[in-house]
C-alpha positions in Angstrom: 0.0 0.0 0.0 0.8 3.6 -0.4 1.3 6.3 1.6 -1.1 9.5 1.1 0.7 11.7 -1.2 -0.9 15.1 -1.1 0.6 17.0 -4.1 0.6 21.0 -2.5 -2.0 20.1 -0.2 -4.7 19.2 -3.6 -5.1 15.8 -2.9 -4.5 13.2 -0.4 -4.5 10.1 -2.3 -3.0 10.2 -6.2 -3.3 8.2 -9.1 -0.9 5.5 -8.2 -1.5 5.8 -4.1 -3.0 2.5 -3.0 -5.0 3.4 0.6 -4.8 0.4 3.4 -7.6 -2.3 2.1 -10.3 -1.2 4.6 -10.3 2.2 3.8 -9.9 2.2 -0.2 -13.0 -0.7 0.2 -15.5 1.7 2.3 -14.0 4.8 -0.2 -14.8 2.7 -3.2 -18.4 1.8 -1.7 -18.5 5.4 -1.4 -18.1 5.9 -5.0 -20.7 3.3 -5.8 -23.4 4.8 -3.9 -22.7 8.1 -5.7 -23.2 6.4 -8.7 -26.1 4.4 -8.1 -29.2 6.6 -8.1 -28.4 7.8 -11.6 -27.7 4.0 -12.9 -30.7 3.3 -11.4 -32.8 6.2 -12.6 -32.8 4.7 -16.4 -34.0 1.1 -16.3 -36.5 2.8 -13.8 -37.0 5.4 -16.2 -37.1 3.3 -19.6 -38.2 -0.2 -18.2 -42.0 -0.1 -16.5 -44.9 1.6 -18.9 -45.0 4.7 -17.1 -46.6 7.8 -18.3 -46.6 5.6 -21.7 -43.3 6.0 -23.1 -41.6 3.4 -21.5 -40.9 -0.4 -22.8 -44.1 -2.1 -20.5 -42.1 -4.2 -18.6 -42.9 -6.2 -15.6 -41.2 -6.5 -12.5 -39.1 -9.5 -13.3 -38.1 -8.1 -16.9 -37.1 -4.5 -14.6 -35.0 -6.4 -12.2 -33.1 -8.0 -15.2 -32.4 -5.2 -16.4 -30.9 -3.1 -13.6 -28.9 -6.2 -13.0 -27.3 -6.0 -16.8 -26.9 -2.5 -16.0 -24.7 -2.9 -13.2 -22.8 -5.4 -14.6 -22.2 -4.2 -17.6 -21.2 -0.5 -15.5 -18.7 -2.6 -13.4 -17.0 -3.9 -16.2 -16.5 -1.1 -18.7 -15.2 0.8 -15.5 -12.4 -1.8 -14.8 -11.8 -1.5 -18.5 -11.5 2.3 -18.3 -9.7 2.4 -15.1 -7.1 -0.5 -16.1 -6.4 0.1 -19.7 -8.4 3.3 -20.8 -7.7 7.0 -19.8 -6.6 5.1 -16.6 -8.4 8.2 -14.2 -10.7 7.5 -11.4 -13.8 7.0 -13.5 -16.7 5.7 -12.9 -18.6 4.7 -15.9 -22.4 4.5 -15.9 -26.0 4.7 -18.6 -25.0 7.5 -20.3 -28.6 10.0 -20.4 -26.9 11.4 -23.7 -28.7 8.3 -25.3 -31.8 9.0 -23.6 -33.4 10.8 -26.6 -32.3 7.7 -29.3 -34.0 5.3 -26.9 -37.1 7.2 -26.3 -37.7 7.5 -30.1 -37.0 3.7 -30.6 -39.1 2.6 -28.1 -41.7 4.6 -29.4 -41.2 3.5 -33.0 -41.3 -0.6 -32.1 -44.2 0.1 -29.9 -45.8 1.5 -32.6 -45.0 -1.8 -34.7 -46.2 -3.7 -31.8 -43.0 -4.7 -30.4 -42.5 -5.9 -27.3 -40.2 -5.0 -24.3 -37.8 -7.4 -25.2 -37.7 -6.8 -29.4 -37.0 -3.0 -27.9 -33.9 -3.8 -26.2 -32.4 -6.1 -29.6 -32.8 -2.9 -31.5 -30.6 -1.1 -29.0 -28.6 -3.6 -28.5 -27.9 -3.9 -32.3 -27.5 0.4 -32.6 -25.2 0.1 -29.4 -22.8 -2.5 -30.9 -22.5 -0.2 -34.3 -21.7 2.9 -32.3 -19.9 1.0 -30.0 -17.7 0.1 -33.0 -17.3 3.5 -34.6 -16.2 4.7 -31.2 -13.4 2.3 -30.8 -12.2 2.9 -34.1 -12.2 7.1 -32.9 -10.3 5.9 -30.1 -7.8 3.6 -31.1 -6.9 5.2 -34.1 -5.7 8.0 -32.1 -8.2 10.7 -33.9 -9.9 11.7 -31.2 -6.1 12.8 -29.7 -5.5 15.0 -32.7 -8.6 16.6 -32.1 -7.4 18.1 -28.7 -4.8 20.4 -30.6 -8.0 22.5 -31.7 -9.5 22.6 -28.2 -8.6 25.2 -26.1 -9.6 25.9 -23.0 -12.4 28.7 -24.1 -14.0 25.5 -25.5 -13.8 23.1 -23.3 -14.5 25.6 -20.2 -18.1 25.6 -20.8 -18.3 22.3 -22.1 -17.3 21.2 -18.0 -19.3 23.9 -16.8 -22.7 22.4 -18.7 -21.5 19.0 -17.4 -22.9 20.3 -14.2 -25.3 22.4 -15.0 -26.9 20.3 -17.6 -28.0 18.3 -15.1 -29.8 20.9 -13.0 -33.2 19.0 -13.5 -31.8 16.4 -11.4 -31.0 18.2 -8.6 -33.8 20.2 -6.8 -36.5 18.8 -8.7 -35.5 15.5 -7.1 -34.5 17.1 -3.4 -37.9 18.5 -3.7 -40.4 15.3 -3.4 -39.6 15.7 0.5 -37.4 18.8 1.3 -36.4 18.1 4.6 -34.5 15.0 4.1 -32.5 16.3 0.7 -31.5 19.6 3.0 -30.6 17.6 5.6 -28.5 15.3 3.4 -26.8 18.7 1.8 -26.4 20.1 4.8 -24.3 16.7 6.0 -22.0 17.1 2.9 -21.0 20.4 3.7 -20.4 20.1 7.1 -18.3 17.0 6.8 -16.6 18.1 3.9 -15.9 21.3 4.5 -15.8 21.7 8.5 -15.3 18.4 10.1 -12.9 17.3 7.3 -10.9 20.1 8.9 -9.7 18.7 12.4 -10.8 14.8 11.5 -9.7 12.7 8.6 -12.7 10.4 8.9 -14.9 13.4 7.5 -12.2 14.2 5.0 -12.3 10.6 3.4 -16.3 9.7 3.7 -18.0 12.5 3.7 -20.6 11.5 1.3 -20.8 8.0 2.5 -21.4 9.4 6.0 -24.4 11.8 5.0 -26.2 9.1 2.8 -25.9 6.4 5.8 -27.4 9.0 8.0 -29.7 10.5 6.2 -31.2 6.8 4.8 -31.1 6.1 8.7 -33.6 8.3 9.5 -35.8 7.5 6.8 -35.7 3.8 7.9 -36.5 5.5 11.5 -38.9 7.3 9.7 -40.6 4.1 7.8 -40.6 1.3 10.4 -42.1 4.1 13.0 -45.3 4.8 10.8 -44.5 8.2 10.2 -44.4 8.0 7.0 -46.8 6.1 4.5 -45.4 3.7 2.2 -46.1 6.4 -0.9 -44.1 9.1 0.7 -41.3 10.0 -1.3 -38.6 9.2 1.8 -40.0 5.9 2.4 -37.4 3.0 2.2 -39.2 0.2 0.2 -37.5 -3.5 0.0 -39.9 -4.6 -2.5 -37.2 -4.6 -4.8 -35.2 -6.9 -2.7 -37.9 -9.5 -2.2 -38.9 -9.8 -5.9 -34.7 -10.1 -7.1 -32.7 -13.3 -7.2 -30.1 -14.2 -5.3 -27.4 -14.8 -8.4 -27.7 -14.1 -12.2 -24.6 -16.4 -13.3 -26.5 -19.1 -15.9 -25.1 -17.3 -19.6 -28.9 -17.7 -20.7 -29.1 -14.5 -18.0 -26.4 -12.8 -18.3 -25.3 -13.0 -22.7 -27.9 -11.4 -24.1 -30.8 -11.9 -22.3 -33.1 -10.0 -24.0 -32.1 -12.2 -27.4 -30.0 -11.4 -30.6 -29.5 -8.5 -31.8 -31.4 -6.5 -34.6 -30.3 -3.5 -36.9 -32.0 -0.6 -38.1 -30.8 2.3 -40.0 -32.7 4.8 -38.2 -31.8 3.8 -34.9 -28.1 3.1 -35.7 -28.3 7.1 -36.7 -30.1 8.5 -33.2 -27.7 6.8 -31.6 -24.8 7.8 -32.9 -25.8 11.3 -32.1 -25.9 10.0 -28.6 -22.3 8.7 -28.9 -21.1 12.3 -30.4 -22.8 14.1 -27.0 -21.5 11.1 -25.1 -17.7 11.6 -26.3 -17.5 15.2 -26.1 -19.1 15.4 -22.9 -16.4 12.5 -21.8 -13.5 14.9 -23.3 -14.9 17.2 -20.5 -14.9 14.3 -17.9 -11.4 13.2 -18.5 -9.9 17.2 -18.2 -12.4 17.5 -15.1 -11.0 13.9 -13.5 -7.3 14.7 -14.1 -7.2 18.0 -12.3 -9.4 16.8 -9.6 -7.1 13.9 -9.0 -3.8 16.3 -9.5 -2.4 14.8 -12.4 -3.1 17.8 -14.7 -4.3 18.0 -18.2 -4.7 14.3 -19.4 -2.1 13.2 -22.9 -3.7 12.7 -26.0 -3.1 9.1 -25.8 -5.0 9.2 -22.7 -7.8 11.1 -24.1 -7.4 8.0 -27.1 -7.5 5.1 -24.7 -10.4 6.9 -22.8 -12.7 7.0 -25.8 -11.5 3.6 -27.2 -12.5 1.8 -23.9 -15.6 3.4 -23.6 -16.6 2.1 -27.0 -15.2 -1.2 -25.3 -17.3 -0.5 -22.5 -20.5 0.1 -24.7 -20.0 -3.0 -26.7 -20.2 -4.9 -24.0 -23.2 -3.5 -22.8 -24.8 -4.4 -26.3 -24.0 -8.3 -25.5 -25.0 -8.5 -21.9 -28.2 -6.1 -22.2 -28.0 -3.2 -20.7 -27.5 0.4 -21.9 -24.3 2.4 -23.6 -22.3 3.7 -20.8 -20.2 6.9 -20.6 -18.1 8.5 -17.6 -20.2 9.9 -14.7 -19.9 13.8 -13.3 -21.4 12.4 -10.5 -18.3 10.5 -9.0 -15.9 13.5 -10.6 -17.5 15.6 -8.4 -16.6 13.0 -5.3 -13.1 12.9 -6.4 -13.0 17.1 -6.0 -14.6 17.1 -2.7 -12.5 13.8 -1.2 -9.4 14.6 -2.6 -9.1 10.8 -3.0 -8.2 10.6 -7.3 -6.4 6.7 -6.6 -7.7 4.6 -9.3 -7.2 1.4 -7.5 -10.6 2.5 -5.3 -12.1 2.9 -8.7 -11.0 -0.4 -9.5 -12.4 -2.0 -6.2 -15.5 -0.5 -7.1 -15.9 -1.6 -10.5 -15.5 -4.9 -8.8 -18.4 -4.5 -6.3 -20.1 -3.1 -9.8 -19.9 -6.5 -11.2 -21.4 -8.3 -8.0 -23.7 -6.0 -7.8 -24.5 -7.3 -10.9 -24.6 -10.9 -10.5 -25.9 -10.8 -6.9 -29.3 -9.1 -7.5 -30.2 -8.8 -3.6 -27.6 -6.7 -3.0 -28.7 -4.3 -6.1 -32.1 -4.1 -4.8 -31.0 -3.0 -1.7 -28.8 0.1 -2.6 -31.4 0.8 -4.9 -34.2 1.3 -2.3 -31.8 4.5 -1.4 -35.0 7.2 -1.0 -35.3 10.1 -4.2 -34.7 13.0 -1.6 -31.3 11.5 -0.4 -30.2 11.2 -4.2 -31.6 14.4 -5.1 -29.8 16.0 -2.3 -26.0 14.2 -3.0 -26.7 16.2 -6.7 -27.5 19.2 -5.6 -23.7 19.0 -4.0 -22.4 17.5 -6.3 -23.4 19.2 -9.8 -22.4 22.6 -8.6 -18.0 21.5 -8.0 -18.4 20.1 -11.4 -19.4 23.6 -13.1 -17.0 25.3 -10.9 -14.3 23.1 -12.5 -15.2 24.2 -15.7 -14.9 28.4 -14.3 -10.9 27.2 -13.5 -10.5 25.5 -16.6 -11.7 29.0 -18.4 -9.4 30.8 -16.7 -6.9 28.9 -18.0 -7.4 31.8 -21.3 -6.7 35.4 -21.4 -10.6 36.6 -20.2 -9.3 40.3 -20.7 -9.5 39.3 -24.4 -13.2 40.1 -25.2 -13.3 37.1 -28.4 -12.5 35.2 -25.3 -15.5 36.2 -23.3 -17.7 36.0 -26.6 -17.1 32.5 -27.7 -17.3 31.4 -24.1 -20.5 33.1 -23.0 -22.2 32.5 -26.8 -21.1 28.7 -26.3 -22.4 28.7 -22.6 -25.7 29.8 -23.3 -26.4 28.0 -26.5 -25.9 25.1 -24.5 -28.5 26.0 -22.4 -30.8 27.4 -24.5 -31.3 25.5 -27.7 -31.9 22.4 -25.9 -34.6 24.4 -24.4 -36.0 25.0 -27.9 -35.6 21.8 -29.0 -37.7 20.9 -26.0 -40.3 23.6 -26.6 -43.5 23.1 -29.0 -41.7 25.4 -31.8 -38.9 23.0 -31.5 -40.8 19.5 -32.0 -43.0 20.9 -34.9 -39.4 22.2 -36.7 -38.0 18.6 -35.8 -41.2 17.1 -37.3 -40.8 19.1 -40.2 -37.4 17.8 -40.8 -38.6 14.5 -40.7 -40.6 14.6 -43.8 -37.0 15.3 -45.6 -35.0 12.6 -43.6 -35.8 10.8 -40.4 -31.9 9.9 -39.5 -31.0 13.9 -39.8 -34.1 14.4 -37.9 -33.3 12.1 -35.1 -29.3 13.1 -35.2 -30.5 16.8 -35.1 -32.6 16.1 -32.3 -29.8 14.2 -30.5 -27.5 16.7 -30.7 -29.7 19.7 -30.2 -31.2 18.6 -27.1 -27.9 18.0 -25.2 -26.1 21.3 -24.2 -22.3 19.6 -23.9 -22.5 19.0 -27.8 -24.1 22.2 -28.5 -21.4 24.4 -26.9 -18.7 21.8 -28.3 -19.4 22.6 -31.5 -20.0 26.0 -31.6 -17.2 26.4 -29.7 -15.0 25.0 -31.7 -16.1 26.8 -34.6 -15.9 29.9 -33.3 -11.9 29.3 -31.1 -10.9 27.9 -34.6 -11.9 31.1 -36.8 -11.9 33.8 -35.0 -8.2 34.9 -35.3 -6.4 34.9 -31.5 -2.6 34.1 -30.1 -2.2 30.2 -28.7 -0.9 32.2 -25.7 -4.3 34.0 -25.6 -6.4 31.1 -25.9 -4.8 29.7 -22.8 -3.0 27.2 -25.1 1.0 26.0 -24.6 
């Protein structure tokens, strides 16, 4: 084992530090409860009927699925860790896909296609990104393309990492108030006053508010307080209807069956793997500096995006969905100062049981809304304020500087807000009636704010004439 190495007092474990096994096990557990609500959140989100645009399925058919999606996070994370980018990263369902599912969900449904024919089409448009993306990777392309990003690009492009993801954060801490303060309230103290004088709160600060904070809504649920459709009410359903293991290959390889292509869906999705690359450039800058290691290397940024295509093929074969990085346990490594991947490695580990021991799934997913909506509302926020550093990185006296940043910042806000709107879906339909795959690549990229401000960003830092020195460049 390592000792801590704090590099000027930024972090207190590095890269290649190896904590003592008990603490880098309760550190990555730390990391996979973090995770975990937003894993969750999509085979919750996509699986059951719903309001309608869900797949229909039943409670067995959810619980395989949330399995696969563990599983399949666990491994493309040891992939990532090990012989990607080789950061701290977590990776997870990536919500830039969100849009491509929707629309092929609706589109089989409307064939009358069931929940399981839905996930082969995915599956088959996930293996064909999947493959595109390695071949960015590994090729080194995707490398090359850092020499035109400078930091007035990619400085927004963190910064909408964060606050992209806004309509997690209070909308979720607001189904019960009281417990999501309570839970933010925890993180600060620990992190920011306790961590001061005791190392305990320096290490665990967000495993230490979530274990309180689900405490007293078990308190809370076994006393009668609360009724079993309050929002902070712990339910084990989940546990009782999960199995104990998932290791026969009929379960695990493809459960949902083989895989089917369509040229439409192949299309939305790759729109999804464009947001989902250019959101993980992002990531990887936002991961390095956390964990003290600086800007990462073009090979790095090469490996990253190659493994996650690794990552995402794999998902294709064992069922779940395409997985990218997660902001979520970037923002851990900033407020922990813990960036050794060998706790990243332990977790994708606990990942894979996770995984294969469905009990144990069940039970970190009965973690209440509030509590997951408050850890967000912490969490989002260091991510954005990342992305303020990393601007500052470029000469902001330079007013092209200010432009292209602030044009790019709001974009991203605001044409995925147009693309959301009625004016929005009626030009979208329009398109349709010239092309269905521009349609649904438009609509992909439009609605996700990283990819917006990427672009436009990059357009804009590559003609609008300005010294390396001024764009913050070496």
């Amino acid at each position: 084992m390592n000792e801590p190495t704090e590099a000027n007092g930024t972090v207190i474990y590095g890269l290649d530090d190896k904590p003592p096994p008990g603490r880098a096990l309760v550190l990555a557990i730390q990391h996979v409860l973090t995770m975990f609500g937003a894993t969750v959140a999509v085979p919750l989100m996509l699986g059951p009927e719903g309001d309608g645009s869900g797949m229909g399925m039943d409670r067995q058919q959810v619980a395989i699925l949330i399995s696969s999606v563990m599983l399949c996070s666990g491994l493309a994370t040891l992939i990532q860790v090990t012989f990607g980018s080789r950061l701290p990263i977590i990776q997870g369902v990536s919500f830039s896909f969100l849009a491509a599912f929707l629309a092929i969900i609706a589109a089989v449904k409307a064939e009358g296609g069931d929940a399981a024919e839905i996930m082969q089409y995915i599956a088959g448009a996930v293996l064909v990104g999947a493959a595109i993306e390695i071949t960015i990777g590994f090729s080194g392309l995707f490398g090359l393309i850092r020499r035109a990003l400078s930091p007035v690009v990619i400085g927004p492009v963190i910064m909408l990492i964060g606050l992209a993801l806004y309509n997690a954060g209070a909308p979720m801490a607001g189904t019960y108030w009281p417990i999501s303060i309570l839970t933010i309230v925890l993180i600060i103290v620990f992190s920011y006053v306790l961590a001061r004088r005791w190392r305990l709160f320096r290490l665990f600060p967000i495993l230490l508010a979530i274990l309180i904070s689900v405490g007293v809504c078990v308190l809370m649920t076994v006393s009668g307080v609360i009724a079993d459709t309050h929002p902070a009410f712990v339910h084990t359903e989940h546990i009782a209807a999960s199995s104990w293991l998932r290791i026969a290959p009929s379960e695990v390889i493809m459960p949902w069956g083989l895989p089917k292509f369509h040229l439409g869906f192949v299309l939305a999705v790759l729109a999804g793997y464009l947001a989902s690359m250019i959101e993980s450039f992002g990531d990887y800058h936002a991961c390095s500096q956390m964990a003290g290691a600086g800007d990462p290397t073009p090979q790095q940024l090469s490996r990253g995006i190659g493994c996650e295509g690794v990552g995402c093929a794999l998902t294709g074969v064992l069922g779940g969905f395409s997985s990218t990085s997660y902001s979520e346990n970037i923002g851990l490594v900033g407020i922990t100062k813990v960036g050794s991947r060998f706790v990243v490695q332990i977790s994708a580990v606990i990942l894979v049981l996770l995984g294969l021991f469905g009990k144990f799934g069940a039970m970190a997913a009965s973690i209440p809304i509030p509590i997951v909506g408050g850890l967000y509302c912490a969490l989002f926020g260091l991510i954005s304020a990342v992305g303020i550093r990393e601007l500052a990185r470029a000469d902001l006296n330079v007013d092209r500087n200010l432009f292209i940043a602030g044009f790019a910042l709001f974009m991203g806000l605001s044409v995925p807000a147009y693309f959301n709107s009625d004016a929005g879906a009626a030009a979208l339909e329009q398109l349709g009636t010239v092309s269905t795959g521009l349609r649904d690549v438009v609509a992909s990229i439009g609605k996700t704010g990283m990819a917006v401000a990427a672009i436009l960003g990059l357009i804009l830092d590559n003609t609008i004439p300005a010294t390396r020195r001024q764009r913050g460049m070496p």
